[in-house]
N, C-alpha and C positions, 0 to 999 in steps of 0.2 A: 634812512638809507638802507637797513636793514630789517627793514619790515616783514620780509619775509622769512625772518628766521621768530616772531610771534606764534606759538603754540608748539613750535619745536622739542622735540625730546632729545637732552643733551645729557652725556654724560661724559665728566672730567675728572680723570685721575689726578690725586695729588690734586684737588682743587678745592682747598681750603686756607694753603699757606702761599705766597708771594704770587710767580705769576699763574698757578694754577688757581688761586682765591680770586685774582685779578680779573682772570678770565670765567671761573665761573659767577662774579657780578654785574658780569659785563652780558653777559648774555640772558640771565632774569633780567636787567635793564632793559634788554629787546624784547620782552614778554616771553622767553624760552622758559619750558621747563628743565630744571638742572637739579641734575644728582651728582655729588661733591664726594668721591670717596677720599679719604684721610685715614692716616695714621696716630699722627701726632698733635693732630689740633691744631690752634697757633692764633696767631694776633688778630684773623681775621674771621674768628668763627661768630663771634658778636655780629657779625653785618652780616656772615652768611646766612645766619638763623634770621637776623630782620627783614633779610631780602624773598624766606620763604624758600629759603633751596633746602632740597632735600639733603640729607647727609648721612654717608654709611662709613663705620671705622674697620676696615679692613685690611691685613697684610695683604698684597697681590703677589707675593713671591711664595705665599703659602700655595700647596696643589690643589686643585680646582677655585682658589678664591676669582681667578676671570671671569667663571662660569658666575660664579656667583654674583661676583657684580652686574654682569649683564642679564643673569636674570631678575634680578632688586629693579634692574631699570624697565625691564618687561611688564615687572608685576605694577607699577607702580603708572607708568606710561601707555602701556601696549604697544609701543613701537621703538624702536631708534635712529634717532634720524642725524646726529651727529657724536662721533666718540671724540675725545680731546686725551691722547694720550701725554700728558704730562709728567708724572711720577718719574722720580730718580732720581739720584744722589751721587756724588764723589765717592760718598761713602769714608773713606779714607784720603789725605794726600801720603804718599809712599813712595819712594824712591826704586828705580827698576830694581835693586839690588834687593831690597826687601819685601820685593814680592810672593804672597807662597798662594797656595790653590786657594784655599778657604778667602782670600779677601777679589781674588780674582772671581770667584765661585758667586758671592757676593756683590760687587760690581756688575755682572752680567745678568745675574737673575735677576734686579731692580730695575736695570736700564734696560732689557733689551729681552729676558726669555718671556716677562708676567708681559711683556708691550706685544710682542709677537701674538700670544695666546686673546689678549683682548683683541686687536686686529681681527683673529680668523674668527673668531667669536663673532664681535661686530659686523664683522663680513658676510658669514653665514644670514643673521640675522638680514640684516640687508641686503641683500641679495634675495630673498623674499618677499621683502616691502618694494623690491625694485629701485631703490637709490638708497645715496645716503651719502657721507663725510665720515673722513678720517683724519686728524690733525695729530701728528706724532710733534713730538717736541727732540729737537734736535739742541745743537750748541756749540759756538764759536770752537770750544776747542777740537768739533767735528773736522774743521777749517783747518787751522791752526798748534792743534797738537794738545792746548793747554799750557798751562802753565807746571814748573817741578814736580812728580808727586800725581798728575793725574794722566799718567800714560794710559791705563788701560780706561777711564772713562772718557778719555777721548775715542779713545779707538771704539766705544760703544755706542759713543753718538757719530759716530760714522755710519758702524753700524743703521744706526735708525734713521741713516740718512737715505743710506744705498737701500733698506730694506723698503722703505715708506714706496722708490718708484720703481719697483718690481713689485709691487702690491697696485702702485697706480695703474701700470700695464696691466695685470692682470684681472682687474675690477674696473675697468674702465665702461665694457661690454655691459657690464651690470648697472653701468650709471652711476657709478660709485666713483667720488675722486679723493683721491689721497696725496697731501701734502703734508711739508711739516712746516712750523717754525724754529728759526734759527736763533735764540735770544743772545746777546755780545752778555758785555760785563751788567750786568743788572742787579743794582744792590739790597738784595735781601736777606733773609737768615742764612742761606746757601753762603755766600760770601761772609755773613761774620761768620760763621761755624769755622770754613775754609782757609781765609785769606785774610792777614793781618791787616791792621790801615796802613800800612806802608805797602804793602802791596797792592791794596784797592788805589792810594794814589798813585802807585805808580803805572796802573793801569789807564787810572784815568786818563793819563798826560796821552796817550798812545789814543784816543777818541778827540777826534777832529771837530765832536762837537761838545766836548771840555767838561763834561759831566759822565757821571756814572746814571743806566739807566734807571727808569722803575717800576715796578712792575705791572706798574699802569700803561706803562708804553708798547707794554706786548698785545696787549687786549685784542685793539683794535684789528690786530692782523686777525685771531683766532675768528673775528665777526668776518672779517672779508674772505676770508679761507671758507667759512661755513657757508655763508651763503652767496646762492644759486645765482640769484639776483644780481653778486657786485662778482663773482668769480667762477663762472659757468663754466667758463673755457679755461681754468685753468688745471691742475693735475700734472701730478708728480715732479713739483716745484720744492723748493729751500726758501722761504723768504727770511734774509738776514733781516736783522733788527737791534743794530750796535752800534748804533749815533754817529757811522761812518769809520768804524776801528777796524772793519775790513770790509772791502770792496773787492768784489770776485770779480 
């Protein structure tokens, strides 16, 4: 079904641990090449090295590391033909009251300034090859607010919601589409770090389809987002993907 994303040059942040790891094996399954940047490593770097994905360990909040990723994927590829903005973090849960710059500062530069800079980056890029794909990662609490404690990371993935289709307008011309996904409750290290098991179930009860997700279940959008083939005509779209815990 996704054959034409076969020789593909992909690059995905955060795509070593949960649904960024998920998604970069999902797309070497379609014969893509993929370069996995990471921070932290994680449960899935065993498959990512057997699967033959490339892997660079880089902070993106550091100043020029954008550049730098997309040049690793230049040098390595010679083109770009699909970026998977992944990366990002709660960082903290925190209550409005104990909010100060430094963890706001923090928040924003993970979720939303290192995503921007790869965008225009990727953009630029693309925009000379004449197409390409942009898959930002978004998140229910874009929706929904969040849960106690992650005011200002919702309001960042709002952010990367609103930003992703005023990028899709503006790169359209170029043959460029840009979308995000929108992953619900999805139980990975994000949630144990975050969220007590009393709170994962009482999440769960609120999903109509009675389970918490996995990070296998995002994959499959990031393949129909990419290619040409299954979603030609789509751009500057949100596709939820929360087992029915919200319905826009």
């Amino acid at each position: 079904m996704f054959d034409d994303l076969k020789g593909k040059a992909v690059v995905v942040t955060g795509g070593v641990t949960g649904i960024g790891g998920a998604a970069s094996l999902a797309f070497a399954a379609c014969g893509a090449r993929v370069l996995a940047q990471y921070l932290g490593g994680g449960e899935k770097m065993k498959a990512i090295e057997a699967a033959a994905i490339a892997t660079m360990k880089l902070d993106l909040t550091e100043a020029g590391a954008p550049q730098k990723l997309i040049n690793e994927a230049m040098s390595r590829f010679g083109r770009l033909d699909v970026l998977v903005n992944n990366a990002g973090s709660l960082v903290a849960r925190t209550n409005l009251e104990d909010l100060d710059d430094d963890l706001i500062d923090r928040i924003f530069d993970l979720n939303c300034r290192q995503l921007i800079h790869c965008c225009r980056i990727a953009a630029d890029q693309m925009k000379k090859q004449g197409s390409g794909n942009i898959i930002n990662v978004s998140s229910i609490a874009a929706r929904n607010g969040g849960g106690p404690g992650a005011s200002v990371y919702g309001a960042a993935k709002a952010f990367v919601s609103a930003f992703s289709k005023t990028c899709a307008r503006e790169l359209v011309d170029h043959n460029i589409r840009v979308n995000c996904v929108s992953p619900g409750t999805i139980h990975t290290s994000f949630h144990d770090r975050f969220s007590t098991a009393e709170r994962r179930e009482a999440m769960r009860k609120t999903i109509p389809m009675g389970k918490l997700g996995a990070a296998d279940d995002c994959a499959g959008t990031f393949l129909y987002l990419a290619s040409d083939k299954a979603s030609g005509y789509v751009t500057g779209q949100v596709i939820e993907v929360n087992g029915g815990q919200l319905m826009p």
